[in-house]
Backbone atoms as SQL, in Angstrom:
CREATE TABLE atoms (id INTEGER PRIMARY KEY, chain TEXT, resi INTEGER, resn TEXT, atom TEXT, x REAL, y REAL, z REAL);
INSERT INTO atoms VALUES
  (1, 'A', 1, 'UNK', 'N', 48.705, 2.064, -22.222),
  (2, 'A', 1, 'UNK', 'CA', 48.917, 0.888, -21.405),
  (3, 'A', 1, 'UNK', 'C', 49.645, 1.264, -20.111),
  (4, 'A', 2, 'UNK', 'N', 50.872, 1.987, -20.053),
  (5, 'A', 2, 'UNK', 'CA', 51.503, 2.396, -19.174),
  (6, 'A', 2, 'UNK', 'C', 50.313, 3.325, -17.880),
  (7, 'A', 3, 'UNK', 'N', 49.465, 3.837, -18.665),
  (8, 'A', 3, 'UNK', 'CA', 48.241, 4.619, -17.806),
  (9, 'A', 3, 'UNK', 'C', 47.560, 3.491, -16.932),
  (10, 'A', 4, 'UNK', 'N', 47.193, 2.385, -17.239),
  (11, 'A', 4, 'UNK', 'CA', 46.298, 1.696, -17.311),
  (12, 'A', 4, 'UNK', 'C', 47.434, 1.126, -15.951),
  (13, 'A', 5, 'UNK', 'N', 48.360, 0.127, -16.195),
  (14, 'A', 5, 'UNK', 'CA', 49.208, 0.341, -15.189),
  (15, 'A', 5, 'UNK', 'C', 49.389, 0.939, -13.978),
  (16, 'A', 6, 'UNK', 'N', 49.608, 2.263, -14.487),
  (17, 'A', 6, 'UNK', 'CA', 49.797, 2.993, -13.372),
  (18, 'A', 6, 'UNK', 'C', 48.736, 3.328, -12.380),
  (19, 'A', 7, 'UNK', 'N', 47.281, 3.022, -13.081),
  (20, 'A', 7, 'UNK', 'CA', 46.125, 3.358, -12.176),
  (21, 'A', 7, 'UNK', 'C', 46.020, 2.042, -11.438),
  (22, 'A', 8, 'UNK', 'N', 46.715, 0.931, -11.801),
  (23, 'A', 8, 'UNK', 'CA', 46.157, -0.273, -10.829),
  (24, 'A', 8, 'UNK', 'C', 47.472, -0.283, -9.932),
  (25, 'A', 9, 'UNK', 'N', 48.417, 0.623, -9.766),
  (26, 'A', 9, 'UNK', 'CA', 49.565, 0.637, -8.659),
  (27, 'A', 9, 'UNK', 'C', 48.895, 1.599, -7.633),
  (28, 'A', 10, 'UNK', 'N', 48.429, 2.755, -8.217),
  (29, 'A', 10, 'UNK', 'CA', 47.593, 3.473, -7.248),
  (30, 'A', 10, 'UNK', 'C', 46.999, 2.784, -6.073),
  (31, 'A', 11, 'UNK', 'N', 47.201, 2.808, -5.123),
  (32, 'A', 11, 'UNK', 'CA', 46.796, 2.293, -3.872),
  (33, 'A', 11, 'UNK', 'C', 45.337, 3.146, -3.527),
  (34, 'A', 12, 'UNK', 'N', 45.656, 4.514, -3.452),
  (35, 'A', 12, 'UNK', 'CA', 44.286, 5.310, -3.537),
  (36, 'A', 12, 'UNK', 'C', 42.837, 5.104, -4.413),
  (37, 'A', 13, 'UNK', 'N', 43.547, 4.878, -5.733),
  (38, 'A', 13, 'UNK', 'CA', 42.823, 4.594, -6.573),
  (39, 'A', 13, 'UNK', 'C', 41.977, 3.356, -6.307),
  (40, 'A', 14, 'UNK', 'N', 42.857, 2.368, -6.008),
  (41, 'A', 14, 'UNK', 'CA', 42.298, 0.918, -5.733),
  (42, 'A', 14, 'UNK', 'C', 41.259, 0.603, -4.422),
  (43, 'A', 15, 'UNK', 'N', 42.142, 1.486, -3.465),
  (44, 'A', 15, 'UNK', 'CA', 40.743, 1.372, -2.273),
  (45, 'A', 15, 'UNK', 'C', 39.506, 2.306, -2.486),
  (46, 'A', 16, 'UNK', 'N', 39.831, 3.338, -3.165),
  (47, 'A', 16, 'UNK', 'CA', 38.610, 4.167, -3.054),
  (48, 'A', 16, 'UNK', 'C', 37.619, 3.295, -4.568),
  (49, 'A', 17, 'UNK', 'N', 38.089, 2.521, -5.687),
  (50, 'A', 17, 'UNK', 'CA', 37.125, 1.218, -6.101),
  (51, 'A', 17, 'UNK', 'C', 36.559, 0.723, -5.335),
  (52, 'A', 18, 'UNK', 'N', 37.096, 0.142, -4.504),
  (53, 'A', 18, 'UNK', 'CA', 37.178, -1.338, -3.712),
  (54, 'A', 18, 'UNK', 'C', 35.721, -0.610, -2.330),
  (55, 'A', 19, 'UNK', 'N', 36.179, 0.610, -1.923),
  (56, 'A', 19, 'UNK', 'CA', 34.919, 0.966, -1.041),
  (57, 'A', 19, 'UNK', 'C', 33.539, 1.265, -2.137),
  (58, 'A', 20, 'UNK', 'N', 33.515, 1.571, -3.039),
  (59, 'A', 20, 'UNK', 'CA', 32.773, 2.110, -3.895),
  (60, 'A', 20, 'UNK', 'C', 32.080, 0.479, -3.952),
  (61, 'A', 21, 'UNK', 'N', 32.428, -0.055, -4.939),
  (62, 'A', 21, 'UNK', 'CA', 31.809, -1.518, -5.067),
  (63, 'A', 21, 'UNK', 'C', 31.535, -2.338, -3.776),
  (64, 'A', 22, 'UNK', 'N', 32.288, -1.998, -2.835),
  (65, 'A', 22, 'UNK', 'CA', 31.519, -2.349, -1.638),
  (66, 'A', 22, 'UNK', 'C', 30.243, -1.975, -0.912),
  (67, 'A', 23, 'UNK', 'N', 30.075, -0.667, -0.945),
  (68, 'A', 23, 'UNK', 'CA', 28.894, 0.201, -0.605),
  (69, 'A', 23, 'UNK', 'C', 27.594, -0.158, -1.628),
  (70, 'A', 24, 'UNK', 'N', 28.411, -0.309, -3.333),
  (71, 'A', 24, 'UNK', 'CA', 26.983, -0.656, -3.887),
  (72, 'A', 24, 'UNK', 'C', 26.233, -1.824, -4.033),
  (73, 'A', 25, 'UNK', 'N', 27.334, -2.944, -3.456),
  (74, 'A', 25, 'UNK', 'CA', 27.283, -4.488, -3.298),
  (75, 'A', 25, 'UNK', 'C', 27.037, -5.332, -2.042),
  (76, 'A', 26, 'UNK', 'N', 28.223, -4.733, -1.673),
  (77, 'A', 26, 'UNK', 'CA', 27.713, -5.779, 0.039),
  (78, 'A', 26, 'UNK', 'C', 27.623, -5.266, 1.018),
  (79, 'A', 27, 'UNK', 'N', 27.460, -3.936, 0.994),
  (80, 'A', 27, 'UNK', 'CA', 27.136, -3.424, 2.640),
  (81, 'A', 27, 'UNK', 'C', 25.695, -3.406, 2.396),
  (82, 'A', 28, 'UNK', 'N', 25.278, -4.093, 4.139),
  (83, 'A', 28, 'UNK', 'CA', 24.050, -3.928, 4.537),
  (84, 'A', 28, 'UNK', 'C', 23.230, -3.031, 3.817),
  (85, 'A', 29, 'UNK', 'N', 23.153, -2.173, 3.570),
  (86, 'A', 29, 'UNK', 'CA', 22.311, -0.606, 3.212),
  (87, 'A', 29, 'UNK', 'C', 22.749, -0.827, 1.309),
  (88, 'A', 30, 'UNK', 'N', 22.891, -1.669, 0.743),
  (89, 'A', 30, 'UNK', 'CA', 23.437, -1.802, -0.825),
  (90, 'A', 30, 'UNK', 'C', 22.219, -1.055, -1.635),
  (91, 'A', 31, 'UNK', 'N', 22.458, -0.855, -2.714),
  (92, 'A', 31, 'UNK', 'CA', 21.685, -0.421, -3.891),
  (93, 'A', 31, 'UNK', 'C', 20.485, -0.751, -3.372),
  (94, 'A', 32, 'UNK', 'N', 20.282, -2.191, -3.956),
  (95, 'A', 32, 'UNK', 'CA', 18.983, -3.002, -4.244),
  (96, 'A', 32, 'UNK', 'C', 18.337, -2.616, -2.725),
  (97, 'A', 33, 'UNK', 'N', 18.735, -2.699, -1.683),
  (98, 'A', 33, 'UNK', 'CA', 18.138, -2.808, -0.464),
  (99, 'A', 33, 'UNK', 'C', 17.805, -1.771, 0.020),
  (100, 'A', 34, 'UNK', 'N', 17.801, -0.445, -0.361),
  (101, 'A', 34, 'UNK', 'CA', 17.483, 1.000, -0.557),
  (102, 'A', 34, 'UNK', 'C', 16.594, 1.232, -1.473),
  (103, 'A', 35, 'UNK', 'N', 16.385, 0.835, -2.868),
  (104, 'A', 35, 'UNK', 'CA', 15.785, 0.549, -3.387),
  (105, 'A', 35, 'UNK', 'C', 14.593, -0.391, -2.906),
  (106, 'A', 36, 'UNK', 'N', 14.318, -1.198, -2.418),
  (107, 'A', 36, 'UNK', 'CA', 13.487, -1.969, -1.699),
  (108, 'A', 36, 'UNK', 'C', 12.411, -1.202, -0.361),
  (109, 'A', 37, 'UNK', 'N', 13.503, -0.688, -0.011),
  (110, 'A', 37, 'UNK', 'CA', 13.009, 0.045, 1.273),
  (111, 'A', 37, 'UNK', 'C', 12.158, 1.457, 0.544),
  (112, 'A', 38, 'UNK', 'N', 12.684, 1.830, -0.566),
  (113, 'A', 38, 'UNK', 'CA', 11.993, 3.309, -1.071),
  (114, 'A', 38, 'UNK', 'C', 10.180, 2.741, -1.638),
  (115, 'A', 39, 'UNK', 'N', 10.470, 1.309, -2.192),
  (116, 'A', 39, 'UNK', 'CA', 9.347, 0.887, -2.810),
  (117, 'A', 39, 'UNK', 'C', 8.563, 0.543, -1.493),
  (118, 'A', 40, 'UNK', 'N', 8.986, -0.147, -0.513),
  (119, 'A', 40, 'UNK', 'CA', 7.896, -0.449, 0.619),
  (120, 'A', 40, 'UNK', 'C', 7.569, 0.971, 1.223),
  (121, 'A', 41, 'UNK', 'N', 8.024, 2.000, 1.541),
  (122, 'A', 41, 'UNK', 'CA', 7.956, 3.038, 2.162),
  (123, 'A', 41, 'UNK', 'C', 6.911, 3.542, 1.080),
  (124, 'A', 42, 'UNK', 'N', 6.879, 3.715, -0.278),
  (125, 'A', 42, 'UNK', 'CA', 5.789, 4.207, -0.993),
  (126, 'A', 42, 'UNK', 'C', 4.536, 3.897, -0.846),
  (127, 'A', 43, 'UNK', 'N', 4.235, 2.138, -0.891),
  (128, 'A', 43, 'UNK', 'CA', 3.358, 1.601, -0.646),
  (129, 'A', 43, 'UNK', 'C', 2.770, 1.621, 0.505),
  (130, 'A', 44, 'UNK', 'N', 3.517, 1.833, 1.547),
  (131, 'A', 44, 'UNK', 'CA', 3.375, 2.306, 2.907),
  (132, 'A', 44, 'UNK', 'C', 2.169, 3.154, 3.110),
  (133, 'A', 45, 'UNK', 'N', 2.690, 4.732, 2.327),
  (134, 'A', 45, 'UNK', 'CA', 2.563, 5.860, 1.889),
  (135, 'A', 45, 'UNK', 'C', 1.153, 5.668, 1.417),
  (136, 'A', 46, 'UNK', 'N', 1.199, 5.045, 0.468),
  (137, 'A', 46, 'UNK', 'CA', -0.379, 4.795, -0.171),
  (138, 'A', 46, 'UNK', 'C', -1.805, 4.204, 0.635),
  (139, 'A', 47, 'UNK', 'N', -1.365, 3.354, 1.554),
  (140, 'A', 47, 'UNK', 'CA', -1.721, 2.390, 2.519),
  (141, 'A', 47, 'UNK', 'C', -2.413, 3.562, 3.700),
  (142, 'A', 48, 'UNK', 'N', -1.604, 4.481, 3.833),
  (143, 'A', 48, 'UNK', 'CA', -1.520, 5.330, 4.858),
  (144, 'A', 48, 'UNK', 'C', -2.888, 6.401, 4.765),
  (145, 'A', 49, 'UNK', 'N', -2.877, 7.010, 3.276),
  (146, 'A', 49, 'UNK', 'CA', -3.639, 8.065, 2.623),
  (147, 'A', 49, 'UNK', 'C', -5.064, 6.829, 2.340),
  (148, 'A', 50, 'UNK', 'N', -5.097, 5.450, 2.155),
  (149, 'A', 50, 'UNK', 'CA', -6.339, 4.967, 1.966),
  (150, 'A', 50, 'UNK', 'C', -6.838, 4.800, 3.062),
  (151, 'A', 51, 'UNK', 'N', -6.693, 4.510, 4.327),
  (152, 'A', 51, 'UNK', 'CA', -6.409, 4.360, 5.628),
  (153, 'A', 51, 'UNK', 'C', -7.381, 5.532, 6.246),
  (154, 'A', 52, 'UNK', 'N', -6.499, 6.438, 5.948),
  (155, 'A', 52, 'UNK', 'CA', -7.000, 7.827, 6.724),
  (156, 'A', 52, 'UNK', 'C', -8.204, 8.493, 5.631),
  (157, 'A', 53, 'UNK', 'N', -8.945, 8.063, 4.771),
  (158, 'A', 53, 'UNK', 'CA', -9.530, 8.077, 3.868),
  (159, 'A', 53, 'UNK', 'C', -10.861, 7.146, 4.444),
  (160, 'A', 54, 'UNK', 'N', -10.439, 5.952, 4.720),
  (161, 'A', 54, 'UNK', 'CA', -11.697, 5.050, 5.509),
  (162, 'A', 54, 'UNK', 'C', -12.065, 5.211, 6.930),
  (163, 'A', 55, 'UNK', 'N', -10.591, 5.849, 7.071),
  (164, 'A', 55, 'UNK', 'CA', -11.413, 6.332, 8.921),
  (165, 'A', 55, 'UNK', 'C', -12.258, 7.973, 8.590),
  (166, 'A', 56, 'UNK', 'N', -11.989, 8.818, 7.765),
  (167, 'A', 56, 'UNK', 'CA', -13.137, 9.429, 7.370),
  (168, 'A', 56, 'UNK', 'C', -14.417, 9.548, 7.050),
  (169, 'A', 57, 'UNK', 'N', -14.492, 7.918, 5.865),
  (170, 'A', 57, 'UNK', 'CA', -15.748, 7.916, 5.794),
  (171, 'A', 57, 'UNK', 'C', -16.521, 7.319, 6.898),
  (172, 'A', 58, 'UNK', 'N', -16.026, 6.332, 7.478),
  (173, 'A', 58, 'UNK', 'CA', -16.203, 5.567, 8.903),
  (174, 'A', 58, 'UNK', 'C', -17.104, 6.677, 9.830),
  (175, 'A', 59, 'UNK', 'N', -16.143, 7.586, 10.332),
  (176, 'A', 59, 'UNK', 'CA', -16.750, 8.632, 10.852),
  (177, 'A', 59, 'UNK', 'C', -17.358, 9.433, 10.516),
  (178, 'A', 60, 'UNK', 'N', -17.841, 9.778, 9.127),
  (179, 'A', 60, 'UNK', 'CA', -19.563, 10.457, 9.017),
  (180, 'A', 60, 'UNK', 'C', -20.234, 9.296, 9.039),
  (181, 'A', 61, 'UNK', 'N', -20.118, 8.248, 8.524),
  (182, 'A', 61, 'UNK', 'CA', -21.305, 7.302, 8.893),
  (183, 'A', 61, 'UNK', 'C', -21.599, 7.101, 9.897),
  (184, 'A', 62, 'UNK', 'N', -21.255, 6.873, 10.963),
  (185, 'A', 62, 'UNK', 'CA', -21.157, 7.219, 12.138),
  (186, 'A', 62, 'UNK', 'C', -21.961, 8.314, 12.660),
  (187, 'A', 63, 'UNK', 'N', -21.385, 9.625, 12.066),
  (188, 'A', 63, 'UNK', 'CA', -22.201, 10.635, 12.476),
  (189, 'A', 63, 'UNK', 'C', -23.761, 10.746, 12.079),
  (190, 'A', 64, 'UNK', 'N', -24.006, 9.753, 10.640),
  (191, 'A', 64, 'UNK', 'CA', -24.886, 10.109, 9.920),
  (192, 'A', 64, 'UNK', 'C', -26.203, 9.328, 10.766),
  (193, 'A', 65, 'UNK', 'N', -25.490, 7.894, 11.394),
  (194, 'A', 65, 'UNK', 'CA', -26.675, 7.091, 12.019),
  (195, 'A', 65, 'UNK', 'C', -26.972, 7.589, 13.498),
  (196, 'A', 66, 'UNK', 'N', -26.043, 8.696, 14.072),
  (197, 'A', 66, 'UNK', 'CA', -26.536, 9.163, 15.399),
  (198, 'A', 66, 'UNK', 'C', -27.187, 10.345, 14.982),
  (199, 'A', 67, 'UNK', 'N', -27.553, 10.938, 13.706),
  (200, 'A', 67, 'UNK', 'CA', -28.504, 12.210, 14.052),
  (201, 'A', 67, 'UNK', 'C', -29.694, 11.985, 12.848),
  (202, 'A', 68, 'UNK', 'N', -29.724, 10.742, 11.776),
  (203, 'A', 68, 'UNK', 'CA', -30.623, 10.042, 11.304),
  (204, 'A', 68, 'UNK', 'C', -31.288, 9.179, 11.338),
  (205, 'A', 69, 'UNK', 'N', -32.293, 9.029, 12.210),
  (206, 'A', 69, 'UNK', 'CA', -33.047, 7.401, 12.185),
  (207, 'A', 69, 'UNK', 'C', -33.417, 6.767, 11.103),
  (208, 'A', 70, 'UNK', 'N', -33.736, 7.340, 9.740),
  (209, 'A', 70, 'UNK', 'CA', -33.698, 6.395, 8.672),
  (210, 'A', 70, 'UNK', 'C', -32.759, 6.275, 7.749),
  (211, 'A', 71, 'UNK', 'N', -31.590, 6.777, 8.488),
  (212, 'A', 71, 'UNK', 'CA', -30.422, 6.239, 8.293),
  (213, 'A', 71, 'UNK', 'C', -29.755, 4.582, 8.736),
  (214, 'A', 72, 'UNK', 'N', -30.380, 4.610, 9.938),
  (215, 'A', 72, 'UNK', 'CA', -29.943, 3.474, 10.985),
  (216, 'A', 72, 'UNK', 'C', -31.404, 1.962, 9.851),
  (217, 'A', 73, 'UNK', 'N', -32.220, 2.587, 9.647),
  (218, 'A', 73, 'UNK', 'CA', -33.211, 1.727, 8.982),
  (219, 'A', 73, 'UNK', 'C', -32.604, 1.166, 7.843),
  (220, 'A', 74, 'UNK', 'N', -31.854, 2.084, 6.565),
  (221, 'A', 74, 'UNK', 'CA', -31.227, 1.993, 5.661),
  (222, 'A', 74, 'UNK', 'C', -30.389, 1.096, 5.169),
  (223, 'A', 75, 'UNK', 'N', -29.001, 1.544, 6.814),
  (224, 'A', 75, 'UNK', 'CA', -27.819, -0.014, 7.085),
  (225, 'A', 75, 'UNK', 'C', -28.738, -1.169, 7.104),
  (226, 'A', 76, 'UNK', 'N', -29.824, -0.870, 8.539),
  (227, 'A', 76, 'UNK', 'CA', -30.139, -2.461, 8.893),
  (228, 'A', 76, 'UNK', 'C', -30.821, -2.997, 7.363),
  (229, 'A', 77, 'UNK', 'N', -31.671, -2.835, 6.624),
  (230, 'A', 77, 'UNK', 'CA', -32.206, -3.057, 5.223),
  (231, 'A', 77, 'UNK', 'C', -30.598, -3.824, 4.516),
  (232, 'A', 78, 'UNK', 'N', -30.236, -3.008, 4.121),
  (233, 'A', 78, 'UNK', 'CA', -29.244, -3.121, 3.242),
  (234, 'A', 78, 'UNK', 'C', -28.248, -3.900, 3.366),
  (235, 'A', 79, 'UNK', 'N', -27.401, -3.985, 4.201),
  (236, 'A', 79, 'UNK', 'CA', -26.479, -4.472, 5.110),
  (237, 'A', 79, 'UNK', 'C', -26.616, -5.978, 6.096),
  (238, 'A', 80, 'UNK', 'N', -27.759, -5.433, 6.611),
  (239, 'A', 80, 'UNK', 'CA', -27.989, -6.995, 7.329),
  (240, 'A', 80, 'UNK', 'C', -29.571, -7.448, 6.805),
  (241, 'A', 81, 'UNK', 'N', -30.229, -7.118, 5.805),
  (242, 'A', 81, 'UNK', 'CA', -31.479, -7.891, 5.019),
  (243, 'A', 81, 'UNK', 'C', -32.249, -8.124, 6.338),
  (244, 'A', 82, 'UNK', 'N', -32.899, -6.871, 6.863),
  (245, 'A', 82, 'UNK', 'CA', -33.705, -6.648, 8.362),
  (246, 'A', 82, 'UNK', 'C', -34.663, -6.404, 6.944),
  (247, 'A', 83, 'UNK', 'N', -35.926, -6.721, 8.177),
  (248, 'A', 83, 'UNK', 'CA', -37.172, -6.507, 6.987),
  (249, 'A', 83, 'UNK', 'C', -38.256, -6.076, 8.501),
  (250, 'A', 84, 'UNK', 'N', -39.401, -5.538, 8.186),
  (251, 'A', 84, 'UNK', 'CA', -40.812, -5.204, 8.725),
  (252, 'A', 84, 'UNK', 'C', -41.265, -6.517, 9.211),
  (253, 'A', 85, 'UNK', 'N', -42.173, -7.137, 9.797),
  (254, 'A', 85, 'UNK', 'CA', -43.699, -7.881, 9.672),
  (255, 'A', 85, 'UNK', 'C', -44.300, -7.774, 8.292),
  (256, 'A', 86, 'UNK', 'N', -44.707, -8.671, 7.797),
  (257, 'A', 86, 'UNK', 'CA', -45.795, -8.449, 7.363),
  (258, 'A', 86, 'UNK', 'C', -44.685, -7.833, 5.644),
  (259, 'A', 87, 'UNK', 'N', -43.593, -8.250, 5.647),
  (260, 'A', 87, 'UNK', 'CA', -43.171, -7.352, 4.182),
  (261, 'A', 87, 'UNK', 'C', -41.993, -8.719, 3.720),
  (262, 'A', 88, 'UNK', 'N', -42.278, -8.650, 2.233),
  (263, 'A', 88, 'UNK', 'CA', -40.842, -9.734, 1.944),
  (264, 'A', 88, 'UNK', 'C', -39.621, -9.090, 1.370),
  (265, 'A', 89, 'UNK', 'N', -38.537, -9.077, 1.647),
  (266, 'A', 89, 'UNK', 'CA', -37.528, -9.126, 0.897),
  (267, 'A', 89, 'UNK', 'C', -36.868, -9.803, -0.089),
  (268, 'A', 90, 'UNK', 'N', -36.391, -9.049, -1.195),
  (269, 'A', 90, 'UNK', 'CA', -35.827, -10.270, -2.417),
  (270, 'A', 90, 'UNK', 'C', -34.470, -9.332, -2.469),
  (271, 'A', 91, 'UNK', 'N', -33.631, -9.985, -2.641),
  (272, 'A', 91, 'UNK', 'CA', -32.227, -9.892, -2.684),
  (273, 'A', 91, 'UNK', 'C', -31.715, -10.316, -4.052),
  (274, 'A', 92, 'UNK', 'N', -31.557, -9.206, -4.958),
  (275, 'A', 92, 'UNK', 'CA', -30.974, -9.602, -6.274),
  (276, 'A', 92, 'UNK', 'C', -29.286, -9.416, -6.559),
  (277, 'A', 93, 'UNK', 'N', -28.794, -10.944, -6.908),
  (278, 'A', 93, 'UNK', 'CA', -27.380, -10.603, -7.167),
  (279, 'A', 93, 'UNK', 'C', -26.830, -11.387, -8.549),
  (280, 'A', 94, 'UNK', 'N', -26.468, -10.080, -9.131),
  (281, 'A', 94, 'UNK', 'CA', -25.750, -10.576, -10.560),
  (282, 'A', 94, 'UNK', 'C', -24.880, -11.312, -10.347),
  (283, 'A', 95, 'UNK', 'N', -24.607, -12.043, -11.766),
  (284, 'A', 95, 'UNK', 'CA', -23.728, -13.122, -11.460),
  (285, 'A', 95, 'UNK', 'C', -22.378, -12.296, -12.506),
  (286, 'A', 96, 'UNK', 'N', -21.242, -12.165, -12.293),
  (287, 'A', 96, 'UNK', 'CA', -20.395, -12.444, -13.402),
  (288, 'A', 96, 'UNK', 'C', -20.071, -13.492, -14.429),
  (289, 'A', 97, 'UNK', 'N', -20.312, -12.963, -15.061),
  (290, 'A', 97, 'UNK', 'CA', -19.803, -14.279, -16.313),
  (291, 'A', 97, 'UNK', 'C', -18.336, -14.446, -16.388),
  (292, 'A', 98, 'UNK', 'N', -18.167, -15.699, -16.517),
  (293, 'A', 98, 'UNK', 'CA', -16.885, -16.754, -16.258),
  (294, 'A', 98, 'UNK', 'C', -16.612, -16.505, -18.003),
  (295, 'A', 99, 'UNK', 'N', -14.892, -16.468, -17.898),
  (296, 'A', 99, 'UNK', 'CA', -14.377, -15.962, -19.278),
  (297, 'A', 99, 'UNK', 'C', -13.936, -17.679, -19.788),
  (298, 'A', 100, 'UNK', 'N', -14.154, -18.115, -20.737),
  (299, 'A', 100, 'UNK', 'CA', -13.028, -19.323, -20.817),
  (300, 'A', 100, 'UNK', 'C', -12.307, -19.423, -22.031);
């Protein structure tokens, strides 16, 4: 008991608590808010690598319709349902089934 005492007369003792629980509580930059910032910065991170992943494929497609002409036929078909004269298109789309 007398220990116990004597550590709450400590003046040293008491401020260097008192900054401690401050730093992990209410300063601006606290635990949780470091924590927060590590999780957005990850996602960031991920965002970043899918990103630079679609401007890749972006750019061979790209490359693929300036040195393929039935490439450029392919998109327009597929993509925007361009058709010939004289030809029909049918457009088949599954349906998902609804869970209930």
């Amino acid at each position: 008991m007398e220990r116990f005492l004597y550590a709450i007369r400590n003046k040293y003792l008491l401020a260097s608590v008192a900054f401690v629980v401050w730093m992990l509580f209410f300063d601006r930059n606290d635990v949780s808010t470091q924590y927060g910032y590590q999780r957005e910065k990850s996602n960031l991170e991920r965002e970043k690598v899918y990103y630079e992943e679609e401007i890749a494929n972006i750019k061979q497609s790209i490359k693929n319709v300036q040195n393929n002409p039935s490439e450029i036929q392919r998109i327009a078909r597929e993509k925007y349902q361009m058709k010939r004269d004289q030809e029909d298109v049918y457009v088949i789309v599954e349906k998902v089934p609804e869970d209930k």
